[in-house]
C-alpha positions as CSV (number, residue, x, y, z in Angstrom):
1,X,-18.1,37.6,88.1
2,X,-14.5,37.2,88.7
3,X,-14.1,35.5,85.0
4,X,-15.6,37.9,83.6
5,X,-13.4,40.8,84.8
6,X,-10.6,39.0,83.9
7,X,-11.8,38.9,80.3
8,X,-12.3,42.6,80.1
9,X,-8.8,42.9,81.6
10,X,-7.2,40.9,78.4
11,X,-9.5,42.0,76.3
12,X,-8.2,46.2,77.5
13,X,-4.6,44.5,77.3
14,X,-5.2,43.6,73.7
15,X,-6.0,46.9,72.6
16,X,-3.5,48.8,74.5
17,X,-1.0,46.3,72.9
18,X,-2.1,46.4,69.5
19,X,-2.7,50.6,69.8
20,X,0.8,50.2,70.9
21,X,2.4,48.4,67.5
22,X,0.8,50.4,65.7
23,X,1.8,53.9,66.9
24,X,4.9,52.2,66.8
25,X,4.6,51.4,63.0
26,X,3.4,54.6,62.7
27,X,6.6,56.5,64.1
28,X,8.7,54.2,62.0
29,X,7.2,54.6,59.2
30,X,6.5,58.4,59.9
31,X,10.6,58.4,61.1
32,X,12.0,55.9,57.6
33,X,9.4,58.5,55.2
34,X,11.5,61.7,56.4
35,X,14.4,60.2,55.8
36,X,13.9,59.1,52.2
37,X,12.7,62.3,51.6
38,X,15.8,63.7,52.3
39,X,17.6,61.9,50.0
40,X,15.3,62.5,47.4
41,X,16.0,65.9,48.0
42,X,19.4,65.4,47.2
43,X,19.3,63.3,44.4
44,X,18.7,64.1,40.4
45,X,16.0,62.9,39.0
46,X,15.4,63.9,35.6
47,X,13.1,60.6,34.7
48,X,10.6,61.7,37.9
49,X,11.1,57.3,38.7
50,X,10.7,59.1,42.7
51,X,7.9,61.2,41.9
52,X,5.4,59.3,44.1
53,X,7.6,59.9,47.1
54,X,5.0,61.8,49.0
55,X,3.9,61.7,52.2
56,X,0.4,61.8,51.2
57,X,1.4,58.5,50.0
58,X,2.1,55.5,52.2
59,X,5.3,54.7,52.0
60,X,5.3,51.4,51.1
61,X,3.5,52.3,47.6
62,X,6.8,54.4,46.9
63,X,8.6,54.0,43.7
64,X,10.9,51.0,44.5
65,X,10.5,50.3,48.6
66,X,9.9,47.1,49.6
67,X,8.9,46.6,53.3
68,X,8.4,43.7,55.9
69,X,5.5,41.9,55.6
70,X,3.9,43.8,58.8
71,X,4.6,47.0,57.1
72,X,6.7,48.7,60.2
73,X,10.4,48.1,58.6
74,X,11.8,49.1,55.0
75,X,13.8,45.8,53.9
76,X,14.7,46.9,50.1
77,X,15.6,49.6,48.3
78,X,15.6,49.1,44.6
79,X,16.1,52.4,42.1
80,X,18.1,50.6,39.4
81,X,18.2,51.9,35.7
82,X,15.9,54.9,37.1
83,X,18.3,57.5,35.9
84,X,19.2,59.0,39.0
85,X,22.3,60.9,39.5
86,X,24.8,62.7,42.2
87,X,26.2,61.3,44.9
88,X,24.9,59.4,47.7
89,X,23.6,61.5,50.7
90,X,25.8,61.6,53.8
91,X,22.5,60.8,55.9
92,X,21.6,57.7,53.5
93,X,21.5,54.9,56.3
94,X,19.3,55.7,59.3
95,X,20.8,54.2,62.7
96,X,18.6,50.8,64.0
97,X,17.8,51.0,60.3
98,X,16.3,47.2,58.8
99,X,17.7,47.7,55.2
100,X,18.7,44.2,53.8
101,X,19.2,45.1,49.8
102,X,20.3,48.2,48.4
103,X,20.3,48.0,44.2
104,X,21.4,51.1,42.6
105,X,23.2,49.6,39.4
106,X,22.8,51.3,36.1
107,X,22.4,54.8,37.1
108,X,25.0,58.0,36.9
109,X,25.9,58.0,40.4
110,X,29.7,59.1,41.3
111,X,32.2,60.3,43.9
112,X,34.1,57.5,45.7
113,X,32.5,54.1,47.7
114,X,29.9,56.0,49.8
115,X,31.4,55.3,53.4
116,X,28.1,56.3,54.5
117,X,26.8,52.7,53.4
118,X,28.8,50.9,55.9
119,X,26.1,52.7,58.3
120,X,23.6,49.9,57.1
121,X,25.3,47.0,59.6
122,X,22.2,44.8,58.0
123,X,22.6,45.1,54.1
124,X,22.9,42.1,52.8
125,X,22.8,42.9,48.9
126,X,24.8,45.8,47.7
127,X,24.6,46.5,44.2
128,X,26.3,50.0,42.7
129,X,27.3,48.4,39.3
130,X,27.3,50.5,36.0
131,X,27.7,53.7,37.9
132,X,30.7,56.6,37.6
133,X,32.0,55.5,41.3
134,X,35.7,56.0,42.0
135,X,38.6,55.5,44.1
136,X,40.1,52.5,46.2
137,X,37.3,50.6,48.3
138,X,37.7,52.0,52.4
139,X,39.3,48.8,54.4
140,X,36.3,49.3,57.3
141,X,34.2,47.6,54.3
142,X,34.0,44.6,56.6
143,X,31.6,46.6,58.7
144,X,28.9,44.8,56.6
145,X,29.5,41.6,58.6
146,X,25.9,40.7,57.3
147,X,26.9,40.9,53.4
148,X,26.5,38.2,51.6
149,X,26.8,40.1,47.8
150,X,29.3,42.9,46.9
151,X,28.4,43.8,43.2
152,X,30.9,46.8,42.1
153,X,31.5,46.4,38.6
154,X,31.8,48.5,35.8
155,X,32.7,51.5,37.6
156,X,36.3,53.1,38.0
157,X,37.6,51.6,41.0
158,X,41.1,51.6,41.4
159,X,44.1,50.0,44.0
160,X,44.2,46.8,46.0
161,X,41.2,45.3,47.2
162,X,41.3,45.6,51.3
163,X,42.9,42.5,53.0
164,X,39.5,43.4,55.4
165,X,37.5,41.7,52.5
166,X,38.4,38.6,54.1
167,X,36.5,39.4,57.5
168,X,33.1,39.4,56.0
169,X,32.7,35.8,56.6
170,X,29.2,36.2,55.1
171,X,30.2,36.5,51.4
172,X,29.0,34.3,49.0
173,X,29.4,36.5,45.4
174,X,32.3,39.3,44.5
175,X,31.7,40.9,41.6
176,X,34.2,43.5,41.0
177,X,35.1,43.2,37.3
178,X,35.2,46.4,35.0
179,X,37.2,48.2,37.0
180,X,41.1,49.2,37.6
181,X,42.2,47.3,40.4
182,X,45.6,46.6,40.5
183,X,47.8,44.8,42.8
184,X,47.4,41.6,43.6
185,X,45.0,39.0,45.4
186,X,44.7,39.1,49.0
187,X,45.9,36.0,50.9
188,X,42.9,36.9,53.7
189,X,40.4,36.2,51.0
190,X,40.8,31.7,51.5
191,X,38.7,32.8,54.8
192,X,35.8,33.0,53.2
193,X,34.2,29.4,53.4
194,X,31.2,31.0,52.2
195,X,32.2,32.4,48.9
196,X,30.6,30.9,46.0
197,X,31.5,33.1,43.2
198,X,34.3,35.7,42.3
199,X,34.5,37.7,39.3
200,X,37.5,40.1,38.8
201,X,37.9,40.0,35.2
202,X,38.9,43.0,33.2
203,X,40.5,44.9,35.7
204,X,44.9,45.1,36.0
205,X,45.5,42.8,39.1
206,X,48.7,41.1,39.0
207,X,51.2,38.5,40.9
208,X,50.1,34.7,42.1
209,X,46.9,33.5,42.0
210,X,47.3,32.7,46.2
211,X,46.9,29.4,47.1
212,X,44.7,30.3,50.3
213,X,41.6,31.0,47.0
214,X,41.4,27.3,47.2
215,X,40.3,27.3,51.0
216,X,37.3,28.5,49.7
217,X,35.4,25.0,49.1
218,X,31.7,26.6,48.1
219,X,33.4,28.0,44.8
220,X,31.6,27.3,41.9
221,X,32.8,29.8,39.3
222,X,36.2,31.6,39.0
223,X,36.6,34.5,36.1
224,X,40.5,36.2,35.9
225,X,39.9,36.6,32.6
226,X,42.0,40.1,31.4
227,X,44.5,40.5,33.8
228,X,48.0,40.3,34.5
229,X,48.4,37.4,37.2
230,X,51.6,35.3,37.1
231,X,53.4,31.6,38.0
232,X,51.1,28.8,37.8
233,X,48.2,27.3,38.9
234,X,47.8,26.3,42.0
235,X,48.5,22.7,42.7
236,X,45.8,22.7,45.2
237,X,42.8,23.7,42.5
238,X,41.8,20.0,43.1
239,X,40.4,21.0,46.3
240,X,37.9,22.9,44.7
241,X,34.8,20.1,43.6
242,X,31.9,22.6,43.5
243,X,33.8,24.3,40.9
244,X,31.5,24.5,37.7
245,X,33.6,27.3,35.7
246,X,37.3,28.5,35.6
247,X,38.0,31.1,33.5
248,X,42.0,32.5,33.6
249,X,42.3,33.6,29.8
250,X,44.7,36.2,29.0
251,X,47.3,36.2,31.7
252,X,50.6,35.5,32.2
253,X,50.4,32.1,33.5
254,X,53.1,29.4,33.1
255,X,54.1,25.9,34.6
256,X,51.7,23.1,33.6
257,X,48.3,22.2,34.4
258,X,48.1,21.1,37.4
259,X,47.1,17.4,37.9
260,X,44.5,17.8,40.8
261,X,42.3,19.8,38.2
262,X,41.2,16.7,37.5
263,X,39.5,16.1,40.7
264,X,37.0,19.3,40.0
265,X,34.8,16.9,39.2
266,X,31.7,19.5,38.3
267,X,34.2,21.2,36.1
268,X,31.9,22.6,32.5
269,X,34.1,25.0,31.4
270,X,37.8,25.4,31.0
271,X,39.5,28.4,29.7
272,X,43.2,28.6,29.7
273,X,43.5,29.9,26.1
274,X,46.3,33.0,25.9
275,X,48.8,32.3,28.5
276,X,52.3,30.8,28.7
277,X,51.2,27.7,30.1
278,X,53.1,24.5,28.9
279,X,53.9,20.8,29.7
280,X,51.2,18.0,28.7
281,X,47.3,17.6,29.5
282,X,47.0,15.4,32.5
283,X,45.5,11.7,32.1
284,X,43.4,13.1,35.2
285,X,41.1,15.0,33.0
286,X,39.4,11.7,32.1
287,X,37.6,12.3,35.7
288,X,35.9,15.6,34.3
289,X,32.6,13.8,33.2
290,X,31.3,17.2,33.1
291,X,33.5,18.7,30.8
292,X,31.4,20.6,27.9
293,X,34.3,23.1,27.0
294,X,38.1,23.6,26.7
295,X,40.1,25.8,25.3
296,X,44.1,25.8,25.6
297,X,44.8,27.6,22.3
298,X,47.9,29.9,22.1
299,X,50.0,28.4,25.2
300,X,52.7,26.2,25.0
301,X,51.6,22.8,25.8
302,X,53.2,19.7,23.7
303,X,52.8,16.3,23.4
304,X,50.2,13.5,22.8
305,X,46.7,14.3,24.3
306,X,45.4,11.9,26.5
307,X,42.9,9.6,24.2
308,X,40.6,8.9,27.1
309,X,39.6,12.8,26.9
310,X,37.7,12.4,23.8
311,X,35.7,9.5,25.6
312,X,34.4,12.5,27.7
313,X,30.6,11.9,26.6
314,X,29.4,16.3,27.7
315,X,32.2,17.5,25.5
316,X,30.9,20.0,22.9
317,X,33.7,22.6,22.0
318,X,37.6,22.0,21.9
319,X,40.1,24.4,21.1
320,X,43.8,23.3,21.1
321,X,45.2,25.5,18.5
322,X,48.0,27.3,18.6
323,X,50.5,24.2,20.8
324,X,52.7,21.8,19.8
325,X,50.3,18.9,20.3
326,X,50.9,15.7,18.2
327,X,47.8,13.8,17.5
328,X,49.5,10.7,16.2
329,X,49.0,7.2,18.0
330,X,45.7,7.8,19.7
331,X,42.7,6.1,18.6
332,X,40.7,8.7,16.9
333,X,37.9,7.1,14.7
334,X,34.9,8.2,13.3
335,X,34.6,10.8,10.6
336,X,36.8,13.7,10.2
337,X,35.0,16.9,10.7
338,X,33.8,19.3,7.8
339,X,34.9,22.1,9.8
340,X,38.5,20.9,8.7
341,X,38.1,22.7,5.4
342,X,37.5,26.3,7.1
343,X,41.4,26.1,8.1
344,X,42.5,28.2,5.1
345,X,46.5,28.8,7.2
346,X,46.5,25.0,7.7
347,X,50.1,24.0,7.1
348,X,50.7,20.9,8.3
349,X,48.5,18.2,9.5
350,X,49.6,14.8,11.2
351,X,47.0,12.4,11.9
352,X,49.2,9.2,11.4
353,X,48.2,5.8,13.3
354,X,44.8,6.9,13.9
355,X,41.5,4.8,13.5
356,X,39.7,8.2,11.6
357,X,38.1,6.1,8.9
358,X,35.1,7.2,5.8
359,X,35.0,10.3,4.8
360,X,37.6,13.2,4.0
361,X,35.4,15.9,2.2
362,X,37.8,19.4,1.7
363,X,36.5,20.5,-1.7
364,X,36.0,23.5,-2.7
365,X,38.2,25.1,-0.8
366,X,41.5,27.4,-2.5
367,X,43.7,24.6,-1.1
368,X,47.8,25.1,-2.5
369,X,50.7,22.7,-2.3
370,X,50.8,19.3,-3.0
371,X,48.3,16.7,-1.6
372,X,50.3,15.2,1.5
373,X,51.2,11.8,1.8
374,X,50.8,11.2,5.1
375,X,47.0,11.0,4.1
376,X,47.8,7.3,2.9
377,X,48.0,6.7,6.8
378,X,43.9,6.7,7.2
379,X,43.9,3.2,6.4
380,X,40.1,3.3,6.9
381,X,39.3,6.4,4.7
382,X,36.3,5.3,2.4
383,X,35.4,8.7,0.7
384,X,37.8,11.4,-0.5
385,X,37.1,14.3,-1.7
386,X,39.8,17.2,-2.9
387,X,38.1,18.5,-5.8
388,X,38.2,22.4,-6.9
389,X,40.7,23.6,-5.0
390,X,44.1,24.4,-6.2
391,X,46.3,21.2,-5.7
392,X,49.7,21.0,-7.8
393,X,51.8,18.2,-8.3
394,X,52.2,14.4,-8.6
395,X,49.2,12.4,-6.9
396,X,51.1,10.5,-4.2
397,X,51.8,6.5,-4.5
398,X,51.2,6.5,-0.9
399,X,47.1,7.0,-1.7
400,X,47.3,3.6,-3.5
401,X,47.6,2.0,-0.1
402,X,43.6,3.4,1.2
403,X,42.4,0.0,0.0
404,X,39.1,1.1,1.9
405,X,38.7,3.8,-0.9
406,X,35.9,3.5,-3.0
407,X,34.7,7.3,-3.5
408,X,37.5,9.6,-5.0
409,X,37.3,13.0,-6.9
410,X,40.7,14.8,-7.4
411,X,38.9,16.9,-10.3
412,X,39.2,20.2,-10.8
413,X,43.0,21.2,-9.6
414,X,46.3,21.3,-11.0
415,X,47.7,18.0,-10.1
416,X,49.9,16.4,-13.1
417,X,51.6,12.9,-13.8
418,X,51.0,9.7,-14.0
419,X,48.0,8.4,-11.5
420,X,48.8,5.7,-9.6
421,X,48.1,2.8,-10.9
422,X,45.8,1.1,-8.4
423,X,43.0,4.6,-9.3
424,X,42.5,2.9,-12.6
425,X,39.0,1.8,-11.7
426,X,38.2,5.1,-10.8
427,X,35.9,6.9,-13.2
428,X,37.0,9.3,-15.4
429,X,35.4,12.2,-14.3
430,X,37.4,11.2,-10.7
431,X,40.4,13.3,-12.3
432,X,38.9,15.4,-15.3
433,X,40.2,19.3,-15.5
434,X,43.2,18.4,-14.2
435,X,45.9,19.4,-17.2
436,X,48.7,17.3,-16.6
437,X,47.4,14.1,-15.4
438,X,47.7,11.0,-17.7
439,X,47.5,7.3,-17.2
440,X,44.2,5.1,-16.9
441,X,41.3,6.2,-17.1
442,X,42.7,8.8,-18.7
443,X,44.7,8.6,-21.8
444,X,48.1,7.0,-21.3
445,X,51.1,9.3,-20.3
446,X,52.9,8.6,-24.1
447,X,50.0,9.7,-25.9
448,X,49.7,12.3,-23.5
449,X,53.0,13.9,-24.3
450,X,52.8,13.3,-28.1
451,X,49.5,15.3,-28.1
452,X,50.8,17.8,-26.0
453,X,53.6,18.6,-29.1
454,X,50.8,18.0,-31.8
455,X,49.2,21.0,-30.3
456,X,52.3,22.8,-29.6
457,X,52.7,22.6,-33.4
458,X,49.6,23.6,-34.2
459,X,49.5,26.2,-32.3
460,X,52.8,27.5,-33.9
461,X,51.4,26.8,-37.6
462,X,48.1,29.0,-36.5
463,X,50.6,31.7,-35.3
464,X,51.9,31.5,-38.0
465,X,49.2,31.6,-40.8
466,X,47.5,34.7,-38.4
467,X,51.0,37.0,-38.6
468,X,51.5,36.2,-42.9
469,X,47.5,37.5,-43.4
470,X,47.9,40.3,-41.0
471,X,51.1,41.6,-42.5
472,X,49.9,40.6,-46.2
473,X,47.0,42.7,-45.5
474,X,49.0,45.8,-43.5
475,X,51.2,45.6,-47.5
476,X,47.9,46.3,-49.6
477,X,46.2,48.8,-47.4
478,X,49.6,50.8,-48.3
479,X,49.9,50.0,-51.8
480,X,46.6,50.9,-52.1
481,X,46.9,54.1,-50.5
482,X,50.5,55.0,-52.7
483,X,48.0,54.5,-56.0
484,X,45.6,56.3,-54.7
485,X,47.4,59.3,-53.9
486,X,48.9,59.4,-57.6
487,X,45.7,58.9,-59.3
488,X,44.2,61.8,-57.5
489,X,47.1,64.3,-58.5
490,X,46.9,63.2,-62.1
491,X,43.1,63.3,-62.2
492,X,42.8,66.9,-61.8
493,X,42.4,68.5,-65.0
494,X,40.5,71.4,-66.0
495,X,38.9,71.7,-69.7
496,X,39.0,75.1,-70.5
497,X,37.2,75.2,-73.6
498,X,34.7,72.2,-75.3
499,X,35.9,72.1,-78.9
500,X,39.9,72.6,-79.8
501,X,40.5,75.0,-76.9
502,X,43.4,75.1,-74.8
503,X,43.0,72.6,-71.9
504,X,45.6,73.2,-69.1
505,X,46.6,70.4,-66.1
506,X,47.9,72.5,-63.4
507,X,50.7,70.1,-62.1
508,X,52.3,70.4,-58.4
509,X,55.7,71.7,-60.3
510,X,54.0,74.3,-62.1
511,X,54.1,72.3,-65.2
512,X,51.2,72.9,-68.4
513,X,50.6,70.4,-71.1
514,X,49.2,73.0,-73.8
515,X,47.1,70.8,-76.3
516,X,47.1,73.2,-79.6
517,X,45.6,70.6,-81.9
518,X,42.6,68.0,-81.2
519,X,41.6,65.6,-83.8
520,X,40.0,62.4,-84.5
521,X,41.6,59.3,-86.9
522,X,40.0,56.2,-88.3
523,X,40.8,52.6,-86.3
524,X,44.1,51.5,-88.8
525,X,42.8,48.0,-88.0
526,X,39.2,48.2,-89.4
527,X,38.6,50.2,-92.5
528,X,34.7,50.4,-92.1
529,X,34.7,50.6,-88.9
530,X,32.9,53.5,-87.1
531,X,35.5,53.2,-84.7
532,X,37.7,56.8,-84.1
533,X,40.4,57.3,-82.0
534,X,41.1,60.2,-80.6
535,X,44.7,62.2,-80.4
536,X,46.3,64.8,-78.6
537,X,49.4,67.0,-80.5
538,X,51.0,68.0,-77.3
539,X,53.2,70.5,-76.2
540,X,55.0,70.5,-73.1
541,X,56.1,73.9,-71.8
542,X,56.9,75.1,-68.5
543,X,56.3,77.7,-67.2
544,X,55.9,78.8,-63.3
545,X,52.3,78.9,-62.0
546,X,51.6,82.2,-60.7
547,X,48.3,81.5,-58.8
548,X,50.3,78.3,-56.9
């Protein structure tokens, strides 16, 4: 009897509990609906994404809420690219509220950092990227003591970041890039042993990269890129062994590299490029097995590159242009890349005391100048290839020495001289279309010259011949003309009368030839001939033409 009564009395318990929770859900949910509803209230939303925010609905249906898995607390707030605009409600964080993530990135929002966020103590994801927000961040921002991301960028944020940023010990990414900061990095950021990743590029922050960033041992990636920090690296960037990318183009940089990089062991990508860095690369970049890409181009650095860095087996891009690097004495081998003919300003190459051996292929380029000689260094070249580009000049003596050579095609430029003897095996089409080049396989130079004056003469006599016909013929066209202009005048005669009449020739001067007789007489030459000649007795008078 007594066990039984004792079940009913757990059993009542259990449903009084359980009524309990969920009246309690109830009020929370009931309390967490009217509160979203006032913010909707207050928001634009022209794209309807918080038009199932009804409380015929329950509200963890609505349009981007996601709540705990017992249903009592809202734990995510996600509206991102909904369209929404305004500015965040003054009432936006209920007090004891549970809200962990908060994404509102890609919208129109504006106004300055809602202070009404740091209400939400238990936000751990805070997203207002791609939005209109403006002015300097508030320094109570370490409020959130349970943030782990801060993700502000592209908005208009401007001034120092808040040397408070450095209490919220919880921070593992800091995305503030896009904006207008300015100033310059606070020291009280090294406290955070969290911090994993810190993007501030494309903003106007200035001074020294402080020192204290490499207290911050969970970094993996680093992007300055776009700003206007100063002085050098940190000597202590060694520290850093987590550190995957480091990204500082485009700043004011200067000193050298420091030599501890080299101890970032899970280093991939290295961008120093536009800065006024200087000095040589360390010998401790051999240690970055990781290494897929570097660029140093437009610094100042000078020197020989360590040869050991091109053992680096990940390595996939290198840009080094724009220093005062010498790549002579290392122990480059291999072939010489194709790319090598894209380099349309290249001025000057030295690759002397190297192993780079077979081929040399640059053909087909609009190459000028004369072909260098250092290129008899590559004492291993097998195959080269400077055809149809626009080479001048002698073909240096110094190629003779490429014993190696067996492929060679200087065709197609302008090269002239005498080739070097030791091409003579060469075949001829190995120098053809090149105008002034003589000498085996080709014709020898002396025949070369005494054709050259043949056709000079030639070419004269031709000249010649072609200006006597033209000329010749310009002196009959007129003659021609001259005659024809007389016989016309004299041809026009008018017969006035068919049998002994008058005939008059109207002359320019006004002149008349009056015929008064018209006969005929017998040939003199041939008395039976049938043969008469005919005579004019002529008068000559003059006498003004009246109807001129």
């Amino acid at each position: 009897m007594g066990s039984t009564r004792m079940c009913h009395f757990f059993l009542l318990l259990f449903i009084l509990n359980t009524a309990f929770i969920a009246n309690v859900s109830m009020a929370n949910n009931a309390t967490e609906s009217s509160w979203l509803l006032r913010i909707k209230s207050e928001l634009i939303d022209p794209l309807g994404a918080l038009s199932n925010w009804s409380p015929t609905t329950h509200i963890c249906n609505w349009n981007g809420i996601t709540c705990a898995v017992d249903q009592e607390h809202i734990i995510g707030l996600n509206l991102s690219g909904s369209g929404i605009s305004g500015s965040i409600p003054s009432n936006f964080c209920l007090r004891g509220s549970k809200l962990q993530q908060l994404f509102l990135a890609r919208n129109m929002l504006s106004g300055k950092f809602p202070l009404e966020l740091l209400n939400c103590s238990s936000i751990q994801q805070l997203d207002l990227s791609d939005n209109s927000f403006e002015g300097e961040l508030p320094s109570s921002l370490d409020k959130l003591q349970n943030l782990t991301d801060l993700v502000l960028n592209n908005n208009s944020f401007v001034g120092s970041l808040p040397p408070e940023i450095g209490n919220i010990s919880s921070l593992e990414g800091l995305f503030l890039f896009g904006n207008f900061f300015t100033g310059k990095i606070p020291m009280e950021i090294g406290r955070l042993q969290s911090l994993s990743t810190i993007y501030l590029y494309d903003n106007q922050m200035s001074g020294l990269i402080p020192r204290e960033l490499t207290n911050c041992t969970s970094l993996t990636e680093i992007d300055f890129f776009g700003n206007h920090f100063t002085g050098p690296i940190p000597e202590t960037i060694g520290k850093l062994k987590d550190l995957v990318v480091l990204h500082l183009r485009q700043n004011d940089l200067s000193g050298p590299i420091p030599p501890s990089m080299g101890y970032c062991k899970s280093l991939q990508i290295l961008a120093l490029a536009d800065n006024r860095l200087s000095g040589s690369i360390p010998p401790t970049f051999s240690y970055l097995s990781e290494l897929t890409k570097i660029t140093l181009y437009n610094n100042s650095f000078e020197g020989l590159l360590p040869h050991s860095l091109f053992s680096l087996k990940s390595l996939k891009i290198i840009n080094f242009s724009r220093n005062k690097f010498n790549l002579s004495y290392n122990n480059f081998s291999g072939r010489l890349p194709s790319e090598l003919g894209n380099c349309s300003n290249l001025l000057k190459l030295s690759l002397h005391h190297n192993n780079l051996s077979v081929i040399l292929d640059l053909s087909k380029n609009l190459f000028t100048g004369e072909i260098p000689p250092s290129l008899g260094n590559l004492m291993k070249l097998e195959r080269l290839n400077l055809s149809f580009n626009q080479l001048e000049g002698k073909v240096p003596p110094s190629l003779g020495k490429l014993t190696s050579l067996h492929v060679l095609n200087l065709s197609n430029n302008h090269l002239e001289g005498e080739i070097p003897s030791t091409f003579s095996g060469f075949p001829l089409n190995s120098f053809l279309k090149n105008k002034g080049l003589c000498g085996p396989p080709l014709g020898s130079c002396s025949e070369s010259t005494s054709q050259g004056k043949m056709q000079l003469s030639n070419t004269q006599v031709a000249a010649i011949i072609v200006a006597i016909v033209f000329t010749s013929t310009v002196i009959c066209l007129v003659m021609l003309y001259i005659m024809l202009r007389i016989w016309c005048n004299w041809r026009k005669v008018t017969i006035s009368s068919a049998e002994g009449g008058n005939v008059a020739h109207k002359t320019r001067n006004g002149v008349y030839w009056n015929m008064n007789s018209f006969g005929l007489i017998h040939s003199p030459d041939k008395q039976n001939s049938a043969a008469t000649t005919s005579f004019y007795n002529l008068k000559m008078e003059t006498k003004e033409n009246t109807n001129m």
